[in-house]
MDTraj code that builds the backbone (N, CA, C; nanometers):
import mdtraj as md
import numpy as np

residues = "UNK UNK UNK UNK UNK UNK UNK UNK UNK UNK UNK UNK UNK UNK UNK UNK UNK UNK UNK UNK UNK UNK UNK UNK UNK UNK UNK UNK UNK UNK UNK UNK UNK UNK UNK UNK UNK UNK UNK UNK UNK UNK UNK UNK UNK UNK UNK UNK UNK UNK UNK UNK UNK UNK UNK UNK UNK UNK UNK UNK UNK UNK UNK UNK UNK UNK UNK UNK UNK UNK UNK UNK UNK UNK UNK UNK UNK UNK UNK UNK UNK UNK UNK UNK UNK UNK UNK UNK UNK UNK UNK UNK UNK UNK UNK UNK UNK UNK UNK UNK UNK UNK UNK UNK UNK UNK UNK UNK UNK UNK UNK UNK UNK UNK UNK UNK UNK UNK UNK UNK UNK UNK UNK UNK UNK UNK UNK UNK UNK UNK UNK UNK UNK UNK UNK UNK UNK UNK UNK UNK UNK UNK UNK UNK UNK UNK UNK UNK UNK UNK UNK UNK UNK UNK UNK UNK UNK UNK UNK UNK UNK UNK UNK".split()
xyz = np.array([
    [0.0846, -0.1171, 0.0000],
    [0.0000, 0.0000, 0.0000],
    [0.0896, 0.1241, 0.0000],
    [0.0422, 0.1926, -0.0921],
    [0.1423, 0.3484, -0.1133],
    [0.0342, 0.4502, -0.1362],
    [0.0632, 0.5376, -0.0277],
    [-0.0282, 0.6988, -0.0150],
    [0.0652, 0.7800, -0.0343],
    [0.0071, 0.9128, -0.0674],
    [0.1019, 1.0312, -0.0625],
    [0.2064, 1.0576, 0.0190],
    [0.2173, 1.0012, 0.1154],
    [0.3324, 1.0139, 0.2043],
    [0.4921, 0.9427, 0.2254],
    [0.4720, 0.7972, 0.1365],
    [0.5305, 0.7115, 0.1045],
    [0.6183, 0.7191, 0.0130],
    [0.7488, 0.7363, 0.0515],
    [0.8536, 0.7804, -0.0981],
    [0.8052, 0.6630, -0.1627],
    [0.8221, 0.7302, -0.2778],
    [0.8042, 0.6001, -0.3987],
    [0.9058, 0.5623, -0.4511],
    [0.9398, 0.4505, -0.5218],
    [1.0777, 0.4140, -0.5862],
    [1.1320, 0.5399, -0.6879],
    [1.2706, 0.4615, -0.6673],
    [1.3119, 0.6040, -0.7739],
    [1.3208, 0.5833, -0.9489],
    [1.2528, 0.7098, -0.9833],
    [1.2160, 0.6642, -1.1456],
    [1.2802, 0.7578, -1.2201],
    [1.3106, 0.7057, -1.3670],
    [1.3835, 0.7698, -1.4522],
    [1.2815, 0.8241, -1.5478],
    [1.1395, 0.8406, -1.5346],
    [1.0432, 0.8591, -1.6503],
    [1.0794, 1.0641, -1.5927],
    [1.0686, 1.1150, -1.7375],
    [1.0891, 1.2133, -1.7200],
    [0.9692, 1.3037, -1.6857],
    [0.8690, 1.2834, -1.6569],
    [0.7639, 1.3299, -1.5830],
    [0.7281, 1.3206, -1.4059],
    [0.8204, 1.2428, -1.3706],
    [0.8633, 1.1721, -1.2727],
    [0.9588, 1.2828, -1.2238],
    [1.0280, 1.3921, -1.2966],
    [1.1483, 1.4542, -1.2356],
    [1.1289, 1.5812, -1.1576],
    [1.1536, 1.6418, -1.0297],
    [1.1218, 1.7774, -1.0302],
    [1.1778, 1.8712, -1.1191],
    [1.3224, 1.8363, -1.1240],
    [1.4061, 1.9453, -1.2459],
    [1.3392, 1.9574, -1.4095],
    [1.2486, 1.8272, -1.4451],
    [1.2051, 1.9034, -1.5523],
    [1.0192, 1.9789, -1.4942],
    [0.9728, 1.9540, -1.4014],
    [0.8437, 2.0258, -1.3982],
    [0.9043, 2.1379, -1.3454],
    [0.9844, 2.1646, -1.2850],
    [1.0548, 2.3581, -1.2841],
    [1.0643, 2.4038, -1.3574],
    [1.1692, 2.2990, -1.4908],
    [1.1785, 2.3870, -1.5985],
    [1.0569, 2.3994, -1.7155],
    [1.0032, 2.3318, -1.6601],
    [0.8525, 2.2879, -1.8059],
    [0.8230, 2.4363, -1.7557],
    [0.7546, 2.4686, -1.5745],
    [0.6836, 2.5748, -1.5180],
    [0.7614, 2.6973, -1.5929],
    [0.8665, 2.6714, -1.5470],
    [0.9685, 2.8247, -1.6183],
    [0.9580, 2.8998, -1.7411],
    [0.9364, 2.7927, -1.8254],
    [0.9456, 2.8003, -1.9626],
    [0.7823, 2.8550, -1.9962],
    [0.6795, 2.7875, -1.9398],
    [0.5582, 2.8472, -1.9427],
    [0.5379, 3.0025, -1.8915],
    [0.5604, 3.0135, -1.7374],
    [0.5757, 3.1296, -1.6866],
    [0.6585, 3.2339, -1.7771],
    [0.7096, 3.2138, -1.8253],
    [0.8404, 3.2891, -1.9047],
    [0.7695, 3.3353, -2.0306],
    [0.6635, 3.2394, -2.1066],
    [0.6381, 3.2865, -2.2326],
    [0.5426, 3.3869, -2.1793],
    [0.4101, 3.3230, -2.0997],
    [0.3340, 3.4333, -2.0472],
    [0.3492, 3.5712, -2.0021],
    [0.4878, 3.5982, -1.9380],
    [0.5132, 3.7394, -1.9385],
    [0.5691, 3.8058, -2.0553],
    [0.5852, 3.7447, -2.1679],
    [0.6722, 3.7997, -2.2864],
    [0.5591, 3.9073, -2.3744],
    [0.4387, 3.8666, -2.3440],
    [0.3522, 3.9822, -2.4175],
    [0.3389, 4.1148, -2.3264],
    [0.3004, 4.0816, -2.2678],
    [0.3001, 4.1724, -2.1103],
    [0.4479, 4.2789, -2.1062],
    [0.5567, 4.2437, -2.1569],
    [0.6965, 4.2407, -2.1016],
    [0.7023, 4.3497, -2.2687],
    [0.6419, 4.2941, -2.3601],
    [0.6450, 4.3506, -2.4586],
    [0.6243, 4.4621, -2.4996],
    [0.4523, 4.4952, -2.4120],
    [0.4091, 4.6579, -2.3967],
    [0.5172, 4.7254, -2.3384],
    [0.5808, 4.6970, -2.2874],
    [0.7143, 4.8310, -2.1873],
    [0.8533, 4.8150, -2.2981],
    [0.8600, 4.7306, -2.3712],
    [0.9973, 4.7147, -2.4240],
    [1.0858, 4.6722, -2.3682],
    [1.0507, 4.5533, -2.2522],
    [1.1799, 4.4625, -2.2182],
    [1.1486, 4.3482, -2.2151],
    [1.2514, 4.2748, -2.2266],
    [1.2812, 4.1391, -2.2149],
    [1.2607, 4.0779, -2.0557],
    [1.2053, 3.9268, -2.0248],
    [1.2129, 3.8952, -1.9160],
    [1.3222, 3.9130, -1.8066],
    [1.4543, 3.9112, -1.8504],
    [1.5884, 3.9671, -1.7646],
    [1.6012, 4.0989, -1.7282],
    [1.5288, 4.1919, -1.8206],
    [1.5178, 4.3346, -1.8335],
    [1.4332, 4.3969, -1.6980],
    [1.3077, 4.3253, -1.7374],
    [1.2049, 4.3191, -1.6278],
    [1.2721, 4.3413, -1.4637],
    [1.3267, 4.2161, -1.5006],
    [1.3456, 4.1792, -1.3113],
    [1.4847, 4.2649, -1.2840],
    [1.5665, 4.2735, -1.3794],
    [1.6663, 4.4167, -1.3481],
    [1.5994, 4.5405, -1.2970],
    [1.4917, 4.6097, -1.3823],
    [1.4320, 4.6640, -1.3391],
    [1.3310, 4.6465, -1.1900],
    [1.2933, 4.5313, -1.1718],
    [1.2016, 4.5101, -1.0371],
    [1.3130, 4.5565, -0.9285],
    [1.4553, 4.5345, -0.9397],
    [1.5251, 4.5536, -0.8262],
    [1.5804, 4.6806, -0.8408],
    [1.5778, 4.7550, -0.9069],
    [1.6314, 4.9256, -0.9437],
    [1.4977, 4.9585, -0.8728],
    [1.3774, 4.9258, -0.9471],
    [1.2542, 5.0371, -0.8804],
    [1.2145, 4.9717, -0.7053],
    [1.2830, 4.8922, -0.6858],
    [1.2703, 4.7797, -0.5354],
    [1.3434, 4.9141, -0.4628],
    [1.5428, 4.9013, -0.4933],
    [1.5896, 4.9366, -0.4482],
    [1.6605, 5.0934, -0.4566],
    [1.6166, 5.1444, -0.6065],
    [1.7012, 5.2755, -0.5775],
    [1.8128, 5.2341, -0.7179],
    [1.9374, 5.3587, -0.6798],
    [2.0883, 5.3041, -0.6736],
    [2.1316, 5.1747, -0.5994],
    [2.1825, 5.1213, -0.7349],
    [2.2360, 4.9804, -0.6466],
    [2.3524, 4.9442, -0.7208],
    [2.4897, 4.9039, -0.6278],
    [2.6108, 4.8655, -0.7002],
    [2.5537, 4.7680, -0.7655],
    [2.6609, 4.7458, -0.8882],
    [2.6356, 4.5941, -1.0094],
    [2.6275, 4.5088, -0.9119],
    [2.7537, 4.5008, -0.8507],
    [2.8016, 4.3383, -0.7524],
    [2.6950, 4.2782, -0.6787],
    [2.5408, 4.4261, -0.6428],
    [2.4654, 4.4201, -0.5410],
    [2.3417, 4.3333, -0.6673],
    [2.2752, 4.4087, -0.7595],
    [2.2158, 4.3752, -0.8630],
    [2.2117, 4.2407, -0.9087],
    [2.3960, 4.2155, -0.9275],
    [2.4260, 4.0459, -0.9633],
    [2.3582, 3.9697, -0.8709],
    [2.4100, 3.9898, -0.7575],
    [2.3690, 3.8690, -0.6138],
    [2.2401, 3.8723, -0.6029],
    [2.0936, 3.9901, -0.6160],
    [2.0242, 4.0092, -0.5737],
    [1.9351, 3.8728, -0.7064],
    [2.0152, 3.9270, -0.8549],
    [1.9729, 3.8449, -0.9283],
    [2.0278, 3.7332, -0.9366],
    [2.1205, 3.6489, -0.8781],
    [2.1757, 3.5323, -0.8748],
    [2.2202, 3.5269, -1.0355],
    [2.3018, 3.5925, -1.0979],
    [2.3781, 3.5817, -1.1968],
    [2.5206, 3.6385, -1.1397],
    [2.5733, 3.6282, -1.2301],
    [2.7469, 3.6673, -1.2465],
    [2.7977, 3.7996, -1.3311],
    [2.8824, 3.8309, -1.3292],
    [2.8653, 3.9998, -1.3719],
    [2.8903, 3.9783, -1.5270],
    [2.9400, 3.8347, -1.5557],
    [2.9757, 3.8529, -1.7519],
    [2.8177, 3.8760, -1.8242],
    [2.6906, 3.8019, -1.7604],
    [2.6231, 3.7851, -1.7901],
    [2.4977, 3.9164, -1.7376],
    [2.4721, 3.9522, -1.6452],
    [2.4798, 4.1121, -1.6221],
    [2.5465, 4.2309, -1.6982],
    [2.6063, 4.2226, -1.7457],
    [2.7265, 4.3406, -1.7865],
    [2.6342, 4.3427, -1.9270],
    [2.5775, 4.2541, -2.0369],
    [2.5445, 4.3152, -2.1471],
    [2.3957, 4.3294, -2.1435],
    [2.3341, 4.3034, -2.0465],
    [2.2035, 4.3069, -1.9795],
    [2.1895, 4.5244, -1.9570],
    [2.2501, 4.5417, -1.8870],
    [2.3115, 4.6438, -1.8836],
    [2.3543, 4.7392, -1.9778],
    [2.4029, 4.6972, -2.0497],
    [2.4611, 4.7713, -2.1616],
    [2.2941, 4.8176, -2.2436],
    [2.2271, 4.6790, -2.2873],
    [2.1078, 4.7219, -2.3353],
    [2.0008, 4.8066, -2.2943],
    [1.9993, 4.7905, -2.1406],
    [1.8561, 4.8781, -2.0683],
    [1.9422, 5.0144, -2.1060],
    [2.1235, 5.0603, -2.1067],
    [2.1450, 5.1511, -2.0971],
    [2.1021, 5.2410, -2.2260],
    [2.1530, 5.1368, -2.3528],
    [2.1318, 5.2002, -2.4465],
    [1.9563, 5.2358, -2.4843],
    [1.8671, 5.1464, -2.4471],
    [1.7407, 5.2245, -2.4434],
    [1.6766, 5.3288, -2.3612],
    [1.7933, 5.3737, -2.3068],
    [1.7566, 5.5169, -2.1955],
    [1.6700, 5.4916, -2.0379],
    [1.7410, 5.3840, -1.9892],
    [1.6359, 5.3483, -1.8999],
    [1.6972, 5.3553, -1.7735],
    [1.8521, 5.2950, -1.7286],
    [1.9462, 5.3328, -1.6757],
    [2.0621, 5.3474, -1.7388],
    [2.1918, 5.4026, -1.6112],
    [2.2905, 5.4878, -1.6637],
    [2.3681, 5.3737, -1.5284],
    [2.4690, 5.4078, -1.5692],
    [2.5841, 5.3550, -1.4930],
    [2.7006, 5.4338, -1.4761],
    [2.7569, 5.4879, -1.3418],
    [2.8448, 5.5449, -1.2958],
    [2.9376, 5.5305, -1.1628],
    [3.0557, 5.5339, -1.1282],
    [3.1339, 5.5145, -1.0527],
    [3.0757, 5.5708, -0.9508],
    [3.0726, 5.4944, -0.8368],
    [3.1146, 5.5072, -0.7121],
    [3.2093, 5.6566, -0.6506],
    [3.1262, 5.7051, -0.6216],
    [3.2314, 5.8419, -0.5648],
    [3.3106, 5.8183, -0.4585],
    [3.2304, 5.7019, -0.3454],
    [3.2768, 5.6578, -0.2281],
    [3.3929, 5.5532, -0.2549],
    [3.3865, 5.4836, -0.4147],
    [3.4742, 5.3571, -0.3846],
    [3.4815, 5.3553, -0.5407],
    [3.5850, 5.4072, -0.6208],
    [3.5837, 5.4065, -0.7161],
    [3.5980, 5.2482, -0.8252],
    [3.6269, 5.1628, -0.7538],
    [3.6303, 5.0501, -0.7786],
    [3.4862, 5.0196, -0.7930],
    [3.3998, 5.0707, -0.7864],
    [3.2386, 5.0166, -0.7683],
    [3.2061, 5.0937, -0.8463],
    [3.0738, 5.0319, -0.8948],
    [3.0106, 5.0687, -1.0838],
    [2.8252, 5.0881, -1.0283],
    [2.8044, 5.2171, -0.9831],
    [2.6446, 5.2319, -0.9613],
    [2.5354, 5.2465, -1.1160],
    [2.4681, 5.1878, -1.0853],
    [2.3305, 5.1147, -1.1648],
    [2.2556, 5.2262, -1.1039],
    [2.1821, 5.3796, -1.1683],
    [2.0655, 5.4595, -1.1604],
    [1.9801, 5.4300, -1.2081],
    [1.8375, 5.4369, -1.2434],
    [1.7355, 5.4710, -1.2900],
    [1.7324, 5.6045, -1.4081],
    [1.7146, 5.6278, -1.5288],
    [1.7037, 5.7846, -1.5433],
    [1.5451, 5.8329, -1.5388],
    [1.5289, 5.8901, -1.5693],
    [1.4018, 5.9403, -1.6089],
    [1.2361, 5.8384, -1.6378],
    [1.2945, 5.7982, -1.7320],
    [1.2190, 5.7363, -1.8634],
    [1.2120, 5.5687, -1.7875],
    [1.3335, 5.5589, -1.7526],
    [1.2892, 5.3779, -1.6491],
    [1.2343, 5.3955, -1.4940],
    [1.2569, 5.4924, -1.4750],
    [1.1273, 5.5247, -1.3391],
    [0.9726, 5.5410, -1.3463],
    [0.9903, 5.6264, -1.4650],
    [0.8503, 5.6226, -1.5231],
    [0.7706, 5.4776, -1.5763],
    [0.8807, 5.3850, -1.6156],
    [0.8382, 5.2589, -1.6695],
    [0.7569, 5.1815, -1.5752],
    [0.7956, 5.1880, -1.4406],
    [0.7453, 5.1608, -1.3056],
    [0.6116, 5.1929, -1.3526],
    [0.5051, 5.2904, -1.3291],
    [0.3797, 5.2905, -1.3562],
    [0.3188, 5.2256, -1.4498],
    [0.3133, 5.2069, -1.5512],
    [0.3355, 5.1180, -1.6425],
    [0.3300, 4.9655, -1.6233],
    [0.4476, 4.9273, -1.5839],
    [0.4628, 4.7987, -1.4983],
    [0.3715, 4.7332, -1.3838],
    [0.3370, 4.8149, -1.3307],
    [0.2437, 4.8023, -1.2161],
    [0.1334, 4.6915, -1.2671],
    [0.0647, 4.7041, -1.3328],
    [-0.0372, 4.6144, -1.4173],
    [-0.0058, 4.4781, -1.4359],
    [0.1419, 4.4428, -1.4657],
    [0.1835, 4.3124, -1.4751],
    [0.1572, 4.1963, -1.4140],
    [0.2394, 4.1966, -1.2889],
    [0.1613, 4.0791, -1.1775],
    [0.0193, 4.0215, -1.1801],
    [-0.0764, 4.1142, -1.1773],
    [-0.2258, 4.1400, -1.1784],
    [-0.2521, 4.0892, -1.3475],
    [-0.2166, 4.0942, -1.4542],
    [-0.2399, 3.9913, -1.5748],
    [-0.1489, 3.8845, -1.6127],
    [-0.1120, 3.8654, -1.5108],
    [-0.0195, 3.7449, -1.5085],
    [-0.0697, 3.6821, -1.4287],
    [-0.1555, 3.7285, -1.3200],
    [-0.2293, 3.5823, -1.2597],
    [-0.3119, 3.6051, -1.3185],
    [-0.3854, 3.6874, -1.3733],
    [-0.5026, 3.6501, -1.4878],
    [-0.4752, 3.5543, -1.5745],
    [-0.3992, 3.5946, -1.6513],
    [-0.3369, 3.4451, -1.7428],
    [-0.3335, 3.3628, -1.7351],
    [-0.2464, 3.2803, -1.6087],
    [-0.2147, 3.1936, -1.5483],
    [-0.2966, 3.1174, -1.4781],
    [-0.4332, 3.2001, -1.4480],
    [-0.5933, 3.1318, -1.3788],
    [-0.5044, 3.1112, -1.2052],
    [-0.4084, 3.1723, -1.1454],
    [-0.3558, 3.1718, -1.0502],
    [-0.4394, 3.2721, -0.9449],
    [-0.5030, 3.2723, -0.8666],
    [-0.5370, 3.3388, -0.7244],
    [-0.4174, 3.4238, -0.6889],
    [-0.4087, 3.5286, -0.5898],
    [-0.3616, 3.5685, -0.4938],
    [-0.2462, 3.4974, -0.4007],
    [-0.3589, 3.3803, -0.3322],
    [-0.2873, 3.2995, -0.2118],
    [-0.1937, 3.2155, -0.2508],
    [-0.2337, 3.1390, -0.3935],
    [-0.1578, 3.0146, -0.4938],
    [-0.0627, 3.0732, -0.4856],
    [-0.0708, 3.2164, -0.5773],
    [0.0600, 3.2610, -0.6242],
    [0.1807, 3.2700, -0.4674],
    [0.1477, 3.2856, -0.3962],
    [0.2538, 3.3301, -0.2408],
    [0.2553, 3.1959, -0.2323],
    [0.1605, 3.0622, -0.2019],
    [0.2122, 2.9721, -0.1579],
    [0.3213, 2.8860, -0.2489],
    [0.3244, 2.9058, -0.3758],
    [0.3998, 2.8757, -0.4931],
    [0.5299, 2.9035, -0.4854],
    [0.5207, 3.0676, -0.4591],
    [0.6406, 3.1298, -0.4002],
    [0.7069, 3.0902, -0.3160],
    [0.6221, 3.1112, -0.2036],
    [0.7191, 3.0334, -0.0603],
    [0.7488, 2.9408, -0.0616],
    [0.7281, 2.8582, -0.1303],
    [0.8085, 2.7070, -0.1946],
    [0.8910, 2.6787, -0.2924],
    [0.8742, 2.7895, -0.3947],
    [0.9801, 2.7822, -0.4694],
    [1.1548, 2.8889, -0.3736],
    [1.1056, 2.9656, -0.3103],
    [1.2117, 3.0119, -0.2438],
    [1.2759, 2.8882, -0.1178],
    [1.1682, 2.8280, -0.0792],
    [1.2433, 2.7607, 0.0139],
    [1.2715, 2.6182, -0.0520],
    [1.2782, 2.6250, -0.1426],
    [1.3371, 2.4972, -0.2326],
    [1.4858, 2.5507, -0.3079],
    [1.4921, 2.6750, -0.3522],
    [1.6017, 2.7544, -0.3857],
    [1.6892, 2.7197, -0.2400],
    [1.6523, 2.7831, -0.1274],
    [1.7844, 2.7737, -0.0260],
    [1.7872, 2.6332, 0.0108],
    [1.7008, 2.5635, 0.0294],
    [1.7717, 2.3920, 0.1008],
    [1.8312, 2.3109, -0.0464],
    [1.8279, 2.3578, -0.1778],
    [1.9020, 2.3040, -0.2796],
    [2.0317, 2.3390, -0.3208],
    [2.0396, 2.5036, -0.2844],
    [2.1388, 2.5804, -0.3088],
    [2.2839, 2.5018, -0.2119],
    [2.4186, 2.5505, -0.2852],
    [2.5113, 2.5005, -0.1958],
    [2.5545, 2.6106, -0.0891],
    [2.6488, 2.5510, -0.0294],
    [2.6959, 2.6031, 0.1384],
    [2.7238, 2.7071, 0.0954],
    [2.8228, 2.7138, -0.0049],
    [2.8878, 2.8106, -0.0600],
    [2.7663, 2.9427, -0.1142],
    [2.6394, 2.9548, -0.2175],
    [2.5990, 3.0012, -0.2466],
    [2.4726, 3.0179, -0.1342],
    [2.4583, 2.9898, -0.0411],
    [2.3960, 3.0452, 0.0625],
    [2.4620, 3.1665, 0.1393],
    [2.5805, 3.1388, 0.1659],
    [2.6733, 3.1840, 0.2531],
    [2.7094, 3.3295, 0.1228],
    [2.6793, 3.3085, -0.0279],
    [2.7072, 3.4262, -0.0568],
    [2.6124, 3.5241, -0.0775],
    [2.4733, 3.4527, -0.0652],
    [2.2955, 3.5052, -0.0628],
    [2.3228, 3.5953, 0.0491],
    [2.3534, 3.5674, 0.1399],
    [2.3672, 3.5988, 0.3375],
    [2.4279, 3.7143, 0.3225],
    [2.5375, 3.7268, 0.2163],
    [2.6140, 3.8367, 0.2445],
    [2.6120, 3.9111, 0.1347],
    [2.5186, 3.8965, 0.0331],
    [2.4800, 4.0095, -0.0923],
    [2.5701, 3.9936, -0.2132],
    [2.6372, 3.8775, -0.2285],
    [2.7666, 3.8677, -0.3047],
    [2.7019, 3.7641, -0.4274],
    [2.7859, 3.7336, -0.4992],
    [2.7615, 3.6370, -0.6167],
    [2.9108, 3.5081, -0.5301],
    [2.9254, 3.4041, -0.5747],
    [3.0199, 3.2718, -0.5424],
    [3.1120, 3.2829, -0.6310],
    [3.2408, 3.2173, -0.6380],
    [3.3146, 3.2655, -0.7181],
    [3.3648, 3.3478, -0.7517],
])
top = md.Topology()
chain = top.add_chain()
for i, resn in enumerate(residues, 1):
    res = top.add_residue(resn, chain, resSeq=i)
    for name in ("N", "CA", "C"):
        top.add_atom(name, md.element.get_by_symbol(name[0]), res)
traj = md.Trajectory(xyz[None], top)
């Protein structure tokens, strides 16, 4: 007798895997914001660059990278593009010239209003509730840290990227 609670043997059927129903979810979630993502003129990476500029303000790259769990090669032309569409600017550190600040100008602050609408037709889309969407969340975050390694916890903790 086997109920929900009962590990089940371990299977190689690929429906069977969590790593591909994350990425099946991802890949779905991902197309669904691409129309949405479209009215403002960014790309899904664009987006969430932006969610943490209008989150946080000025924010060093190094801070941006970690916040987005990428690496700065892959950031750096992410960057280059929002810059060249007038959205942010990038400038040195007055305090630490070694450090590269990420602004907002004008025109990507304003994008913020705009944006606002998103979330709200994205669970429309998605036929997702309110509560789904947070409990989804809080499981996909707490599946991120007990999967993540020692190392990339320990660099979450302290605002850094690994390596």
């Amino acid at each position: 007798m086997n109920d929900d609670h009962t590990a089940a043997p371990a299977s190689l059927l690929i429906d069977d895997q969590l790593c591909f129903a994350l990425y099946a979810a991802q890949r779905a979630v991902t197309a669904a914001y691409r129309p949405l993502l479209a009215d403002l003129g960014l790309t899904y990476p664009q987006y969430l660059t932006m969610l943490v500029l209008w989150e946080r303000g000025e924010v060093p790259v190094k801070e941006l990278a970690a916040a987005l769990r990428l690496d700065y090669g892959t950031v750096s032309p992410l960057l280059k593009r929002l810059e060249s569409a007038g959205l942010v600017r990038r400038e040195r550190s007055a305090a630490d010239e070694r450090s590269v600040l990420l602004l907002l100008t004008e025109e990507g602050a304003a994008l913020r209003e705009r944006a606002r609408r998103v979330p709200e037709e994205l669970m429309r889309s998605t036929g997702l509730d309110a509560p789904e969407v947070a409990r989804l969340r809080d499981e996909l975050h707490r599946l991120a840290r007990t999967a993540s390694s020692p190392e990339d916890r320990r660099a979450a903790e302290a605002g850094t990227t690994p390596g």
